[in-house]
C-alpha positions in Angstrom: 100.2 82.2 119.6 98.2 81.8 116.1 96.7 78.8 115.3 98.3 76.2 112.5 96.1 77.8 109.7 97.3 81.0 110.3 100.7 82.8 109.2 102.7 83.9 112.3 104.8 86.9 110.9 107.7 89.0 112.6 110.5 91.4 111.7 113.6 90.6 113.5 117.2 92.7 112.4 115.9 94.0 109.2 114.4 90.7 107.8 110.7 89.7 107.8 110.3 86.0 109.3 106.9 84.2 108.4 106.1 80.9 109.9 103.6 79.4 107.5 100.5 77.5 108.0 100.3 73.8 107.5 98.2 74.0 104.1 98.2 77.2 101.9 94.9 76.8 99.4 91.9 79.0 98.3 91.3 80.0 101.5 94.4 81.7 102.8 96.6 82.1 100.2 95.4 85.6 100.0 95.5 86.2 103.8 98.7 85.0 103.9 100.1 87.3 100.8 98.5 90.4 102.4 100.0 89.9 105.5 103.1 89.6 104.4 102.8 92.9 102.3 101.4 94.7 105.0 104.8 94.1 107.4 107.2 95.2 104.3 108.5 98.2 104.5 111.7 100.1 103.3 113.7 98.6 106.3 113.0 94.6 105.1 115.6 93.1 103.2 115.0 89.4 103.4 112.3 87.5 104.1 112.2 84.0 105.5 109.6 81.4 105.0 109.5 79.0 107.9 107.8 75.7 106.4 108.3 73.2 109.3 104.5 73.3 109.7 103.9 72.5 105.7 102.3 70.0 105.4 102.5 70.0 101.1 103.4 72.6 98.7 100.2 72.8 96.8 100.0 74.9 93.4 98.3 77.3 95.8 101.1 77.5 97.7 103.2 77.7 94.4 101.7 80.7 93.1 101.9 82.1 96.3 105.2 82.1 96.5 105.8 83.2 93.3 103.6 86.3 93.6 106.2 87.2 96.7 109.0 86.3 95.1 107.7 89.2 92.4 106.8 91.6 95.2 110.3 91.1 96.9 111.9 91.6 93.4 110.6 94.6 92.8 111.6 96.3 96.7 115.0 94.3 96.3 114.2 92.1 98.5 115.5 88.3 98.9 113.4 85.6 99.9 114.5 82.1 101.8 113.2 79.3 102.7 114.0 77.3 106.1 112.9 74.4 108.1 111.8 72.5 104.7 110.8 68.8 105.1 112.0 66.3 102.5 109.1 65.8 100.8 108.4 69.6 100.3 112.1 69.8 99.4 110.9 67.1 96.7 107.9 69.1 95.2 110.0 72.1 94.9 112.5 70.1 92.7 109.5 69.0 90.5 108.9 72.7 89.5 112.2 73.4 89.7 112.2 76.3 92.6 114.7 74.9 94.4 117.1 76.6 91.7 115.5 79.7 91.9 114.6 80.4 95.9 117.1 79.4 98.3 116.1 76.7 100.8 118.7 76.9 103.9 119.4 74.6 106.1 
C-alpha cells in the first residue's frame, strides 16, 4: 500500500483509477502527472480521480488537473472525479470546474 503522499494508480475495465494523495504541491504535482501518463494507453478511456484523501485543492493541484484534463482531451479520454469532500467540492465551484469535470457521487 503507498503512503498518503503518494498516488496509488490502477486500471480496472478499461478505465484508469488514481487515488490521490492528501496534498498535491511543488513536490508531487509532477510525480503525480507522470504517473498517470505512464499507465495511459490506447485501451483507457476514463480516468477516475479518487479525492477522499484531499485534504485541499491547491492551485497546484488546479493546474494539475488541468494539464490531465488536456492530455485526456487529446487521447479522447474522460476524466471524473469521486469521493470529493464538501469543502473540495467548494473550491472547485470557486474556479468553476465543477462545470467542466464531472464530480460523481
Amino acid at each position: 500500500m503507498a503512503l498518503m503522499n503518494d498516488v496509488q494508480i490502477e486500471v480496472k475495465n478499461g478505465c484508469l483509477w488514481t487515488l490521490m494523495p492528501r496534498f498535491i504541491d511543488s513536490e508531487n504535482q509532477e510525480q503525480i502527472q507522470d504517473s498517470i501518463e505512464h499507465k495511459l494507453d490506447n485501451s483507457i478511456d476514463r480516468v477516475v480521480m479518487d479525492l477522499q484523501n484531499v485534504v485541499s485543492i491547491s492551485s497546484f493541484a488546479i493546474g494539475l488537473i488541468m494539464r490531465i484534463r488536456g492530455i485526456l482531451e487529446k487521447k479522447n479520454c474522460s476524466l471524473y472525479f469521486i469521493n470529493v469532500s464538501d469543502s473540495c467540492y467548494e473550491q472547485l465551484e470557486t474556479v468553476n470546474l465543477h462545470k467542466i469535470l464531472p464530480v460523481l457521487d
